[in-house]
N, C-alpha and C positions, 0 to 999 in steps of 0.2 A: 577535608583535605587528606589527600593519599600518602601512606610513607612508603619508602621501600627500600629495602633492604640487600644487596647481594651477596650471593658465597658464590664456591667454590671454584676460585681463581686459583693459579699456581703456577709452578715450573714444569714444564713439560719438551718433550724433545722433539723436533721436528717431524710432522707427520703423524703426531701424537694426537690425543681428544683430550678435549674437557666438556664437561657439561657447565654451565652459567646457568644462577638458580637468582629469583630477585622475588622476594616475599612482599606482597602489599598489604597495608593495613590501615584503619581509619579513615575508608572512602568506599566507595561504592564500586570496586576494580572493576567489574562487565561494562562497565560505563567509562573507562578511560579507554582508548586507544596507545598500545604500547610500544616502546622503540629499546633497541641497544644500541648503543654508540660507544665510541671508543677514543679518547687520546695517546698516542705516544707522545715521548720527549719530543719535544721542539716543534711539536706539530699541532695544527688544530684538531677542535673536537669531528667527527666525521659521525653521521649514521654508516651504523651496521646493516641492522634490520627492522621492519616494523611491521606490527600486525594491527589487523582490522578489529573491532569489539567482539565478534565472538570468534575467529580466528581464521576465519575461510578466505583470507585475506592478505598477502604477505611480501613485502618489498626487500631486497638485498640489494645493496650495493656491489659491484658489478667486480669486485677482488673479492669478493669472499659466497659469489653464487657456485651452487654445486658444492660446497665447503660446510658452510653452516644453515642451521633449522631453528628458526623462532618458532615459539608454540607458546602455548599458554593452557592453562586450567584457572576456568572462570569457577568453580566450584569450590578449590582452593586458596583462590586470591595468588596465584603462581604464575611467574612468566620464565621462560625459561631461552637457551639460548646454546643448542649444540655444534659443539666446534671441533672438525673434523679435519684431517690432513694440513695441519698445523704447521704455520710458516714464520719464519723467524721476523716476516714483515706484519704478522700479528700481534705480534708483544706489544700492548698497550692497557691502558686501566680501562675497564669495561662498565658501563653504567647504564644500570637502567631509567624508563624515565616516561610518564605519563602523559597524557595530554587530553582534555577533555573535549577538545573540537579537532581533533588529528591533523593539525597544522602546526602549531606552537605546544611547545613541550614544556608545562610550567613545575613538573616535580621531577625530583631526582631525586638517585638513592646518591653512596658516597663513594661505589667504586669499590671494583675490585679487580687486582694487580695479574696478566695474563702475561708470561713470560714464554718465550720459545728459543729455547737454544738448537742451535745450528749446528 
């Protein structure tokens, strides 16, 4: 079973970057298929993005294409998630989260707090 972990959330100003960093451990990471997804207040959860097992593979959701880059490093157990030209309609907790037949997503990390001010 896979855990994981994310950093580096934070406050940033519109039009700003952050990089999303989500550490895996105790599983076999090349063998999940990975997603980001995101909640703001009062809204459901939405995919971001997600990637294929070894990365050549990669879905956005259609606000945040041109925007941000999923990638991963299968050698490190890293998934990663760059976020670019930063909208205050992005502010939400960002989580990563596994899936070992790339349909249903049974692990998740605990989220990490993406703020954009305007």
């Amino acid at each position: 079973q896979v855990q994981l972990v994310e950093s580096g959330g934070g406050l940033v100003q519109a039009g700003g970057s952050l990089r999303l960093s989500c550490a895996a451990s105790g599983g076999a990471f090349r063998r999940y298929f990975m997603g980001w997804f995101r909640q703001a207040p009062g809204k459901e959860r939405e995919v971001v993005a997600r990637i294929s097992l070894n990365g050549d593979v990669t879905y956005y959701t259609d606000s945040v294409k041109g925007r941000f880059t999923i990638s991963r490093d299968n050698t490190q157990n890293m998934l990663y998630l760059q976020l670019n030209s930063l909208k205050a309609d992005d502010t939400a907790v960002y989580y990563c989260a596994a899936s070992p037949r790339g349909y249903v997503f049974d692990y998740w990390g605990q989220g990490t707090q993406v703020t954009v001010s305007s």
